[in-house]
C-alpha positions in Angstrom: 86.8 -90.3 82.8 89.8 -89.6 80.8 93.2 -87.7 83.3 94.4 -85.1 81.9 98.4 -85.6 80.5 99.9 -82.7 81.6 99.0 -79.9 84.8 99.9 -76.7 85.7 100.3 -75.2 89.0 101.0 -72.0 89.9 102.9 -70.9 92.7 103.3 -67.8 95.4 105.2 -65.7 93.3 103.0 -66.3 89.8 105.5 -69.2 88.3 103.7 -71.7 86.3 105.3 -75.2 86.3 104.2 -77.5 84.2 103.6 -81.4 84.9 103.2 -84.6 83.1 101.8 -87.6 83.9 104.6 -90.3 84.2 104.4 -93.4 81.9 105.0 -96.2 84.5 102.3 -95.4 87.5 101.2 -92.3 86.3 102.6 -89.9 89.0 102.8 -86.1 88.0 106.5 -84.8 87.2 107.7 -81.5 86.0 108.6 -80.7 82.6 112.5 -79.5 84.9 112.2 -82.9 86.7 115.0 -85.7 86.0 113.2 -89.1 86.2 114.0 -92.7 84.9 111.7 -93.7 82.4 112.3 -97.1 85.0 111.0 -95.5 88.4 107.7 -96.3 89.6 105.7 -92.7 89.9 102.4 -94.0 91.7 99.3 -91.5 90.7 98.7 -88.4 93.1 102.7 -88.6 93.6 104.5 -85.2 92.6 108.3 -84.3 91.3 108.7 -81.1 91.3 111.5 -79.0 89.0 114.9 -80.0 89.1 114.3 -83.4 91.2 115.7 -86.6 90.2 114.3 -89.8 90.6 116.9 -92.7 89.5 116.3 -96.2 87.8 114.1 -98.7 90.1 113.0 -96.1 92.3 109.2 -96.4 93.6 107.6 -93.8 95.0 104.3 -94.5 96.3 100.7 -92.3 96.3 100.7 -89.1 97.6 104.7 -88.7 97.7 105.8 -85.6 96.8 109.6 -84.7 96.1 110.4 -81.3 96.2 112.6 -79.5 93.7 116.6 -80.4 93.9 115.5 -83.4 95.7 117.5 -86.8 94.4 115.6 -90.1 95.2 118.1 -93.1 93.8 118.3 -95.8 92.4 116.3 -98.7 93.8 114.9 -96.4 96.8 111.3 -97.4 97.9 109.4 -94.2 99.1 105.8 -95.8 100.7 102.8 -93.9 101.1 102.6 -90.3 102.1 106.3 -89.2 101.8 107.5 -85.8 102.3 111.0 -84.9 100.9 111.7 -81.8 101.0 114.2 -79.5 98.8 117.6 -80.7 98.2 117.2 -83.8 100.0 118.8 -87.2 99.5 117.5 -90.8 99.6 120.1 -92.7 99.4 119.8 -96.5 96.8 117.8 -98.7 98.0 116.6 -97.0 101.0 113.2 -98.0 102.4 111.2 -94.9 103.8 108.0 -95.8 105.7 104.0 -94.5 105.2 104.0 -90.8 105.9 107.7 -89.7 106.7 109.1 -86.0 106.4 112.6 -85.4 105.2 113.6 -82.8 106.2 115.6 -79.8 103.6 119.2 -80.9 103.3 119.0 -84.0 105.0 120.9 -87.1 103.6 119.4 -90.9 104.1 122.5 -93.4 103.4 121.8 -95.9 100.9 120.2 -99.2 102.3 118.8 -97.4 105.3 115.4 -98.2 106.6 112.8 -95.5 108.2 109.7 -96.9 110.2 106.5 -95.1 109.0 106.1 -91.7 110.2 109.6 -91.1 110.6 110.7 -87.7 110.6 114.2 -86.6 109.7 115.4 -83.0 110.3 116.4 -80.8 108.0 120.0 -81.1 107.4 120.5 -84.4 109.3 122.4 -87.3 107.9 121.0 -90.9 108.5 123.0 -93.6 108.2 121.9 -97.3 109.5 123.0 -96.6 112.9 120.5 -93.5 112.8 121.1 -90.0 113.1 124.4 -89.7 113.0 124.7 -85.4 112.4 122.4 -82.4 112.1 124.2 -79.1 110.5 122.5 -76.1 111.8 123.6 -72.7 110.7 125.1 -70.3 113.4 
């Protein structure tokens, strides 16, 4: 059976987004979506609008980066990964099987996150761990 190229979802408040499939893995990745013609979209991954996904990152099944999201370059997302809106993996980070990052939050670049690690929203990781969470007053 033949996958369709391109999908459209439509969200809560009746906007249609449009996604295509992505030529290397063929992961989904809105039409808004900034990603590397190099990155590694694995099928049943999603990028949604505005996201950016930078050279030699892999994201693997079921990942799903949510819009204003930044994964960069050389980052390895595994399985299962959550990262929610204007989040930040940092190059070459390596984020286990079924981890949440949470809005906001920032992964420093080399960090590594066991599987079914789960970063708060607006917390910065760096390799000595959580280092800060911002919470509004």
């Amino acid at each position: 059976m033949r996958k369709r190229k391109y999908e459209e979802l439509e969200l809560d408040d009746g906007t249609i987004v449009k996604y295509r499939r992505h030529e290397n893995g063929g992961g989904m990745v809105a039409m808004r979506a900034d990603v590397d013609r190099t990155a590694r979209i694995e099928e049943n991954a999603w990028v949604d609008p505005d996201a950016t996904v930078a050279a030699g990152a892999r994201l693997g099944a079921g990942c799903w980066v949510q819009t204003g999201a930044r994964v960069e370059s050389d980052a390895y997302l595994a399985t299962g990964v959550h990262v929610e809106h204007d989040a930040i993996v940092g190059a070459r980070a390596r984020i286990g099987s079924r981890s949440l990052i949470g809005a906001q939050a920032r992964v420093a670049a080399g960090v590594t996150l066991d599987a079914d690690s789960e970063i708060p929203a607006g917390a910065t990781v760096s390799r000595r761990g959580v280092v800060e969470v911002v919470r509004a007053a």
